[in-house]
C-alpha positions as CSV (number, residue, x, y, z in Angstrom):
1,X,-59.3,-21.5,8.3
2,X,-58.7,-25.2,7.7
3,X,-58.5,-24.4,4.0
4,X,-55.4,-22.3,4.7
5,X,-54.0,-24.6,7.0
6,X,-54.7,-27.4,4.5
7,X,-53.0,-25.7,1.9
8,X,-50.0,-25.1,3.7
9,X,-49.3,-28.1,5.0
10,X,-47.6,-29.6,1.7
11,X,-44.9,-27.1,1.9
12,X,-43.4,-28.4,5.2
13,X,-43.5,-31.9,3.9
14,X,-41.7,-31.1,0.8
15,X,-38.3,-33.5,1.6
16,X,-35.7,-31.2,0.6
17,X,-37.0,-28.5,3.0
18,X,-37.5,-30.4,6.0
19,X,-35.8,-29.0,8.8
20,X,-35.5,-32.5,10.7
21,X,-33.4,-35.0,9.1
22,X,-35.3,-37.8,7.2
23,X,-34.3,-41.1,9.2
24,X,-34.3,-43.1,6.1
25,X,-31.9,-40.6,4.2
26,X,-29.8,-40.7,7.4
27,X,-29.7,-44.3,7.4
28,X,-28.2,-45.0,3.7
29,X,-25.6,-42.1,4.4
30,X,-25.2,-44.2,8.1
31,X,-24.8,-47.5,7.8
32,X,-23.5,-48.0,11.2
33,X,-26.5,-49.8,13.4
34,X,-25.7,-47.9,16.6
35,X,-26.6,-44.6,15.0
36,X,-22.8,-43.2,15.8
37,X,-21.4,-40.6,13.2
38,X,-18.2,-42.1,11.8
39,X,-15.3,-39.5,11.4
40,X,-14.7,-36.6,13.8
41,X,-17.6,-33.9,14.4
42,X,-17.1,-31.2,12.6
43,X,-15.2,-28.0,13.6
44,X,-16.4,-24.9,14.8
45,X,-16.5,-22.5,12.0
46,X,-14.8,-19.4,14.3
47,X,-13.2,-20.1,18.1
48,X,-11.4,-18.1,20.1
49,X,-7.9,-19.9,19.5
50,X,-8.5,-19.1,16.0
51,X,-8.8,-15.6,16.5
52,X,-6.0,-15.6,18.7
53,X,-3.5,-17.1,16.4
54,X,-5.0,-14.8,13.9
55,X,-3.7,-11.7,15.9
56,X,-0.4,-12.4,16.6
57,X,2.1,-10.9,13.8
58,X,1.2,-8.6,11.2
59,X,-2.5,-8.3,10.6
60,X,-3.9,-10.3,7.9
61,X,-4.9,-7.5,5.9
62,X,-1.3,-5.7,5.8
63,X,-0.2,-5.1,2.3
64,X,3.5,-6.4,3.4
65,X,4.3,-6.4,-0.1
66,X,3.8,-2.8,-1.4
67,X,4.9,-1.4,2.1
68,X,8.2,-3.3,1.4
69,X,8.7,-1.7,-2.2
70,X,7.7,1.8,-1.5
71,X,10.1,1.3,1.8
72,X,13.0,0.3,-1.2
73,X,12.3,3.0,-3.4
74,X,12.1,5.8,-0.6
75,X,15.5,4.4,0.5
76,X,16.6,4.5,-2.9
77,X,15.7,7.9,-3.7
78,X,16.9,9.2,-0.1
79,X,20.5,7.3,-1.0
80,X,20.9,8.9,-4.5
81,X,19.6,12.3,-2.8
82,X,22.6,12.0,-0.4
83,X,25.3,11.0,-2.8
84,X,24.8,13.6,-5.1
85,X,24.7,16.0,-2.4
86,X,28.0,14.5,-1.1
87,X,29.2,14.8,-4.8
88,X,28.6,18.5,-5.3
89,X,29.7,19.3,-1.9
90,X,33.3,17.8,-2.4
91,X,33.5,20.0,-6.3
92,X,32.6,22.8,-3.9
93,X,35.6,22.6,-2.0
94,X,38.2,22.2,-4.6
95,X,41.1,19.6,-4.6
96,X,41.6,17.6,-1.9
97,X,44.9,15.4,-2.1
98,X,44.8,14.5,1.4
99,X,41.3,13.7,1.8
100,X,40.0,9.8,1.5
101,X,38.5,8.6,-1.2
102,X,35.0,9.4,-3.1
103,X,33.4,6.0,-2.0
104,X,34.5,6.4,1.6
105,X,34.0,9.6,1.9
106,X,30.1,9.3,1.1
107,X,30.1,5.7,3.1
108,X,31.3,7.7,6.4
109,X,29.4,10.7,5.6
110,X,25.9,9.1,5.0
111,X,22.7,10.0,7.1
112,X,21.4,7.1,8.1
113,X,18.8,8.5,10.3
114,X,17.5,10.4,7.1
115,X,17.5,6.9,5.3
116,X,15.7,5.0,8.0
117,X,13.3,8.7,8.7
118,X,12.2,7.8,4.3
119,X,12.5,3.9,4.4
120,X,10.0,4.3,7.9
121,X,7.6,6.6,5.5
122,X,7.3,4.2,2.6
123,X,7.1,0.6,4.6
124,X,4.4,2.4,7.5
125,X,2.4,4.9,5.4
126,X,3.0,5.6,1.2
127,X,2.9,1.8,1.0
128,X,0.1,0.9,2.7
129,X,-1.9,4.3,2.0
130,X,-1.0,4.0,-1.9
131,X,-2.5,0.5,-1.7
132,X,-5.8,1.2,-0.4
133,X,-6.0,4.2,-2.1
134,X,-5.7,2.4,-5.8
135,X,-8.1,-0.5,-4.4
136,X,-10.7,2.4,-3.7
137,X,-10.1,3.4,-7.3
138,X,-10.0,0.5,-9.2
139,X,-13.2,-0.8,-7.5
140,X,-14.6,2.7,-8.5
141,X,-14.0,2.4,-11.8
142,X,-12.8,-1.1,-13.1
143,X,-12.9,-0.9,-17.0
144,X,-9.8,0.6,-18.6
145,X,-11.4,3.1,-20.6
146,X,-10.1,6.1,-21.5
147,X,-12.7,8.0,-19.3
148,X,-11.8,6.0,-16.4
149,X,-8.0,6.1,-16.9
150,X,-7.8,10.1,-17.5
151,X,-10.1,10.7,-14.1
152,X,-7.5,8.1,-11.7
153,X,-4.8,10.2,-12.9
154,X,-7.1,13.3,-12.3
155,X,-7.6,12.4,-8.8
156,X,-4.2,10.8,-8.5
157,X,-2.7,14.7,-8.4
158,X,-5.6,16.6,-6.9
159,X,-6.3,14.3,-4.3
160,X,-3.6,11.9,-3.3
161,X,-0.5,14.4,-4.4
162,X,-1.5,17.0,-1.7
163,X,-1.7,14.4,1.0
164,X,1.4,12.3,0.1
165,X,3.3,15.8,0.2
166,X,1.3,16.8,3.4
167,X,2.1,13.5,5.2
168,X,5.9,13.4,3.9
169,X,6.6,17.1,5.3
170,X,5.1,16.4,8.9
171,X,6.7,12.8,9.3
172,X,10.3,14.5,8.0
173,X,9.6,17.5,11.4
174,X,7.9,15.0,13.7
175,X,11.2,12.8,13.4
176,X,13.7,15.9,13.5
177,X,11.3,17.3,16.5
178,X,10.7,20.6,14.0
179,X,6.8,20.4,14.5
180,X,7.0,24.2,14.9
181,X,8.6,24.8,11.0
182,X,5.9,22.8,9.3
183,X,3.2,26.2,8.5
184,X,6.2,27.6,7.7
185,X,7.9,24.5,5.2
186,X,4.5,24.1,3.9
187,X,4.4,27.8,3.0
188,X,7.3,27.5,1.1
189,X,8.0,24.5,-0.1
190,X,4.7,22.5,-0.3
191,X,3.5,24.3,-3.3
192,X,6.2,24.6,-5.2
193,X,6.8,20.4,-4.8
194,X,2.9,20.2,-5.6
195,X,3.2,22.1,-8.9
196,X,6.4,19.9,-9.5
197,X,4.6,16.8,-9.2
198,X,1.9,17.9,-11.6
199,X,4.9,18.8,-14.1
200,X,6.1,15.0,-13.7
201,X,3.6,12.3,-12.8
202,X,0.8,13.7,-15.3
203,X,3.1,12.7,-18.7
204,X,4.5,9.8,-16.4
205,X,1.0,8.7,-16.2
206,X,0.1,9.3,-19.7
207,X,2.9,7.6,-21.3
208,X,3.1,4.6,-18.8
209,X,-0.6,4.1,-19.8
210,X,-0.8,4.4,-23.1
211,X,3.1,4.1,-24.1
212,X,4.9,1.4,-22.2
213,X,4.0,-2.1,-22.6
214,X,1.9,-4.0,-19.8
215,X,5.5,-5.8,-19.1
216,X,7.5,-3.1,-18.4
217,X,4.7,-1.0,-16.9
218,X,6.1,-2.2,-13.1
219,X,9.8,-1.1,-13.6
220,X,8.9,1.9,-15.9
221,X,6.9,3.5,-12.7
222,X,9.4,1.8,-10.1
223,X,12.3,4.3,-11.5
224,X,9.7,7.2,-11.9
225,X,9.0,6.5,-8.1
226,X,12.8,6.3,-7.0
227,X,13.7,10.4,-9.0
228,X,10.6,11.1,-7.3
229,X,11.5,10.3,-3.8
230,X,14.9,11.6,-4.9
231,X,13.5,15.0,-5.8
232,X,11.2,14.8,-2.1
233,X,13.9,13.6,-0.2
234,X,16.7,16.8,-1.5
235,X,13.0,19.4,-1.2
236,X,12.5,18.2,3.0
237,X,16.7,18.6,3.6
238,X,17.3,22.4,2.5
């Protein structure tokens, strides 16, 4: 037994893994006499002011930025969605020589409702779902290979197409208190925008990977994005 206690001794007196501080090593960093650390003690690594200040506003995590771009592109599509409406509506009826102008005409006529119901789904949910969603993927699979590439645009339409056109149809009959017409709006029109979307986004995803250049990859999808809101946006008003 002293043998084992002999033996361990040395590694406690090893000086770099002392747990008390060496008095002679805490002299040369202190040269003050009276033993007093100069500067202020150190802060606190976490308090609770800290984590009070931390609270207030937006959380830290928020993806501000990609909820405030899917919030402009929603509004973008819903916009051009309206105006063409207005535009076809006015060939409908014929000549008008007493009516006001085109540009007024569509400025009085606008939904804005509609617009804030589509701006409200890309700043609260598309942008910050979409975010996490393509974190989750890109931690998944990280190289750009073509494996990798061909399987996020895979699971881009059987997984997150579903849900964005899911999500889209019960915030547009939440907000215009139609709860009771979403089994039957998803009969008939979920589907049909599903298929749609596999029409568009796999060759938008194909070409914008292997086609555009990295520079022109942001706007290329960006006006993809706005005709696809435009298409969703015309699909939830019929």
């Amino acid at each position: 037994m002293k043998a084992i206690g002999s033996g361990g001794e040395w590694w406690w007196n090893l000086p770099s893994l002392r747990r008390k501080p060496d008095p002679r090593r805490r002299g040369r960093r202190n040269p003050d006499p009276r033993g007093r650390r100069r500067g202020p003690p150190p802060e606190p690594l976490s308090s609770s002011s800290e984590s009070i200040g931390q609270s207030r506003g937006w959380p830290s995590d928020f993806p501000f930025t990609q909820a405030v771009t899917a919030a402009s592109l929603t509004l973008t599509g819903d916009t051009i969605a309206q105006v063409r409406q207005r535009i076809v509506d006015r060939r409908l009826r014929g000549p008008e020589p007493d009516s006001k102008g085109l540009v007024p005409d569509i400025l009085m006529s606008h939904d804005w409702l509609r617009s804030l119901r589509m701006a409200s789904y890309g700043f609260l949910l598309y942008g910050p779902g979409s975010h996490a969603w393509y974190q989750f993927l890109d931690k998944c699979m990280p190289k750009p290979t073509f494996a990798n590439l061909s399987t996020k645009v895979i699971l881009n339409q059987i997984a997150l197409g579903p849900c964005v056109i899911g999500v889209i149809f019960a915030w547009n009959n939440l907000w215009t208190g139609k709860l009771s017409e979403l089994p039957s709006k998803y009969q008939n029109d979920a589907l049909p925008t599903l298929l749609f979307g596999f029409r568009f986004w796999i060759p938008v995803s194909i070409i914008n990977f292997w086609l555009v250049p990295l520079s022109a990859r942001v706007a290329f999808m960006s006006s993809c994005s706005i005709f696809w809101n435009f298409y969703l946006s015309t699909t939830m008003s019929k």
